[in-house]
N, C-alpha and C positions, 0 to 999 in steps of 0.2 A: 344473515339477517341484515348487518349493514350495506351490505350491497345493496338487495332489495329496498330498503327504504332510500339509500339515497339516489336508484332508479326509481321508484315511484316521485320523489322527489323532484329531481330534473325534468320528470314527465308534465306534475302536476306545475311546475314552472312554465315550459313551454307552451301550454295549454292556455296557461295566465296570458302570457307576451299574444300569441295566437289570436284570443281573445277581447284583449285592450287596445294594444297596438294599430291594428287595422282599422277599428271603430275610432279612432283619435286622429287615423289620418285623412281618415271619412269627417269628419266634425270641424280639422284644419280647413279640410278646401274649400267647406262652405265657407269658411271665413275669409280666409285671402281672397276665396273671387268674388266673395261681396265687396271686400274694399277696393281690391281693382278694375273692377269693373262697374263700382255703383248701385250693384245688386245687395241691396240692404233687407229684403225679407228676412235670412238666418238669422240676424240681427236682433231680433225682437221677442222669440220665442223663452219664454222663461225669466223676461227681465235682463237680467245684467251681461251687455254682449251677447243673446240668444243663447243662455248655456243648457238652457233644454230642446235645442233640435235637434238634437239626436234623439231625444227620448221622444219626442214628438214623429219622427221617421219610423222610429222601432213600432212605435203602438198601431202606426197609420198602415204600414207592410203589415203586420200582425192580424189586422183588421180587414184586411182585403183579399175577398173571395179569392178559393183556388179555383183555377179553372183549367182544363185540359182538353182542348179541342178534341171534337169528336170523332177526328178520323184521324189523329194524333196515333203513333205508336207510345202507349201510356206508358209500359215500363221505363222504353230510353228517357222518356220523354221527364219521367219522375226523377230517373238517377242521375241527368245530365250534371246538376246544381254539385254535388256532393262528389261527382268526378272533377270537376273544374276546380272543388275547395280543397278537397282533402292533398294534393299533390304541395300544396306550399306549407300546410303544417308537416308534411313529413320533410320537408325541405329545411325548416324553422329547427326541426331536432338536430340538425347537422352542425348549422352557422355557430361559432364562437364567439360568443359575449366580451367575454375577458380573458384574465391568462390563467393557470393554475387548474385548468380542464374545466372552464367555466360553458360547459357547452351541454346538451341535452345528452349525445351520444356523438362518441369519437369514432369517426370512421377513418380507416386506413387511408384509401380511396374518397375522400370527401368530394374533392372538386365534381368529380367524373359522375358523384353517386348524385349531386346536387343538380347536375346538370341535366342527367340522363331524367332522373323525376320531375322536373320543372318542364321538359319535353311533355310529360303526357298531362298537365293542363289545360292543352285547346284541343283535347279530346272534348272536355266535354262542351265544349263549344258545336265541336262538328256532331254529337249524338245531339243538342238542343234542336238544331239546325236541322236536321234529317229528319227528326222524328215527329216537326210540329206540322206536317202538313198544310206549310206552307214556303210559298218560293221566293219571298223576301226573306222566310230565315234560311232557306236552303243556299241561299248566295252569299248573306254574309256568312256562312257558315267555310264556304268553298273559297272567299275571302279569306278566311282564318289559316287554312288548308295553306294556301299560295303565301300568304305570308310570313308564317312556322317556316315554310322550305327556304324563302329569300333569307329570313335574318338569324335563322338557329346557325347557320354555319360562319357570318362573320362572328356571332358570342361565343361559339367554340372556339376558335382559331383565337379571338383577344385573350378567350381563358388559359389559352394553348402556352403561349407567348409568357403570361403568369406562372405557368406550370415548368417550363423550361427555365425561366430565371431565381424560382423557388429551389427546383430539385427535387419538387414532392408533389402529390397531387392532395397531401393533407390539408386543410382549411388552414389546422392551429400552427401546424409545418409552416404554411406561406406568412402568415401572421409573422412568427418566429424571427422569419428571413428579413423582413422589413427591416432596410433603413433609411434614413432622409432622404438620399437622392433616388427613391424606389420610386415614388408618384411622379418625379421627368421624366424618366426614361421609362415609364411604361405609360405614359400619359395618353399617345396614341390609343394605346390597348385601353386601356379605360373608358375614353370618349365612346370605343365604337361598344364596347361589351355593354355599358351603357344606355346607348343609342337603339341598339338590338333589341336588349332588353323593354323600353320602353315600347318597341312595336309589337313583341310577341303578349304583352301584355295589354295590344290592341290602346296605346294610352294616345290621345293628338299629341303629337298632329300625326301617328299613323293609327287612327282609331277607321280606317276604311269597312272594317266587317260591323261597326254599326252607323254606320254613317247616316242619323235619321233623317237628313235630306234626302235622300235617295232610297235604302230600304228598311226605312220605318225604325227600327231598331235591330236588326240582322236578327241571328240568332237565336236573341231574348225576346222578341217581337212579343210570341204568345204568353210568356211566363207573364205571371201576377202574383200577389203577395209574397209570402218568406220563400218562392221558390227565387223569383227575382231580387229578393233581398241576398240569398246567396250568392250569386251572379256577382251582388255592386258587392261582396264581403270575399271577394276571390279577388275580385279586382284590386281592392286598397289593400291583402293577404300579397298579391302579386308585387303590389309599392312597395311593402315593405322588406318580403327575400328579395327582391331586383337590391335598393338599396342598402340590404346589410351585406350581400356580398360584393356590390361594388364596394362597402367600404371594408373589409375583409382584405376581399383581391388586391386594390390600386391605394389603398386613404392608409395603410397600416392599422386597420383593426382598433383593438384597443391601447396601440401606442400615443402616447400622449404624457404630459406631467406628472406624477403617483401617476403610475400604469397598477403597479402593485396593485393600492388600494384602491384605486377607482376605476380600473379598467375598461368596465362594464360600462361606466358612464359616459366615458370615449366612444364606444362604438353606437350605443344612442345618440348621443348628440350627433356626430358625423352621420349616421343613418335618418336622422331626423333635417338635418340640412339638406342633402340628398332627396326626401322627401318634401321636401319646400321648393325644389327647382324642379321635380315632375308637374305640381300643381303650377306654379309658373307658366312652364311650358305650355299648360293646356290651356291658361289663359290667354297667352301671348302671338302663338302660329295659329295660322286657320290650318285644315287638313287638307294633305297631300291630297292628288290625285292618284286614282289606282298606277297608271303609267311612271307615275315620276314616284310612288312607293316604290315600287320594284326597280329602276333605275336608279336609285339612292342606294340600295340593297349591293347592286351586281356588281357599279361602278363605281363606287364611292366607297362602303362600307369595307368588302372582301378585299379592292387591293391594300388598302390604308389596315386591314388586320394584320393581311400578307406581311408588308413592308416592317409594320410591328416585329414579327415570327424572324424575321432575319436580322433586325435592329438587335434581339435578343441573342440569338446564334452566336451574333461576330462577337457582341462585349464578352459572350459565355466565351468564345474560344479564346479571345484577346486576356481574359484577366484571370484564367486559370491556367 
């Protein structure tokens, strides 16, 4: 009986974080890119700093006809949204908060099991994209395709490198292992798992599969209301597993001052920093072009993971 309850428990937690988390990091970016860029609309909604734009988004997508092109394949075309979402909340059960099995469910296998499910994410990218019958979503869709294959294997190979200097492929395991001089000498690895990360999450400057200079909005082209509200609620679900296990992997988790008692609030805050320098980014680069995405990927990312994977080797053989 107590198991079960405090398996319902963990559940009905993660479900909470799932649910707050990603709408707060949707709510920040209007804010920072109003102040950096001058864009003061969010601003205003609700009074004090615009604290009702979010509720003003929520009612406005809520409100807005469904629509399904007519020569759409309807089923993919329905399920795309909740294939795209549901892979980071099972992602979200995995990641470790704090210490003392502060985590939704402990997986042997965490890294691998995190990794392999965050893989089928721009599925539904590519079912939105096929099924809207049309060829501006069917491109950035094939966009999504091409860029999954460039940058899943340099955030393998930085995870790899993590996984060699842990000993474990356990989340709480590599936590564990953490100490001070962890974040230099895996810093390489981090930059790129990072960097990866933020393209397979289509974030600028490698957001190419929507790139609505060129094709309109890719993928999500046809979608209208809460279906495309799922879409932008995967995307900011994506902001935040990208940054809780960057800080997991490379930041030491919930290591910090009271780890004990606060642990949990370590790994927010560092996951909340982390999420303040995505939205930067996307203020700050324009977007790559497709040729130099892919060139950044082959020549840039892969050997500097490589060089990581052996940087790890030699200290593993040197200091055991």
């Amino acid at each position: 009986m107590n198991d079960t309850l405090d398996a319902l428990l963990r559940l009905v937690a993660v479900l909470v974080v799932f649910l707050v988390l990603p709408l707060l990091v949707g709510q920040t970016e209007h804010k920072v890119m109003a102040h950096m860029q001058g864009r003061l609309g969010p601003m205003y909604a609700g009074g004090f700093h615009g604290w009702a734009q979010l509720v003003a988004d929520g009612v406005k997508f809520a409100q807005k006809e469904d629509v399904v092109p007519a020569d759409a394949d309807r089923r993919v075309f329905q399920l795309a949204p909740a294939v795209a979402l549901l892979p980071y909340l099972v992602v979200l059960i995995a990641i470790p908060v704090g210490p003392h099995g502060f985590v939704g469910e402990a997986v042997d296998a965490g890294l691998f099991f995190v990794l392999a499910v965050m893989g089928v994410g721009v599925l539904g990218s590519l079912m939105a994209g096929w099924a809207s019958a049309n060829k501006f979503s069917l491109l950035g869709a094939l966009r999504s395709a091409a860029q999954l294959m460039a940058y899943e294997l340099p955030m393998l190979l930085a995870a790899a490198s993590v996984a060699m200097a842990a000993g474990t492929l356990s989340l709480p395991g590599i936590v564990g292992q953490y100490h001070w001089w962890w974040t230099l000498w895996q810093l390489m690895g981090g930059l790129v798992f990072f960097t990866a990360g933020l393209a397979e999450l289509q974030r600028p400057p490698f957001d190419m599969p929507v790139a609505d200079s060129e094709i309109i909005f890719g993928a999500y082209t046809e979608y209208t209301g809460m279906r495309f509200a799922l879409f932008l609620l995967s995307e900011y679900a994506g902001i935040v597993v990208l940054c809780g296990l960057t800080t997991v992997l490379f930041l030491g988790g919930w290591h910090g001052p009271w780890a004990g008692s606060v642990g949990w609030l370590w790994t927010l805050l560092k996951t909340a920093v982390l999420a303040f320098v995505v939205i930067w980014l996307r203020v700050s680069y324009p977007r790559l072009r497709e040729d130099q995405l892919m060139k950044f990927a082959w020549t840039v990312l892969i050997p500097v993971s490589l060089a990581q994977i052996a940087l790890t080797g030699v200290v593993k053989v040197v200091t055991s």
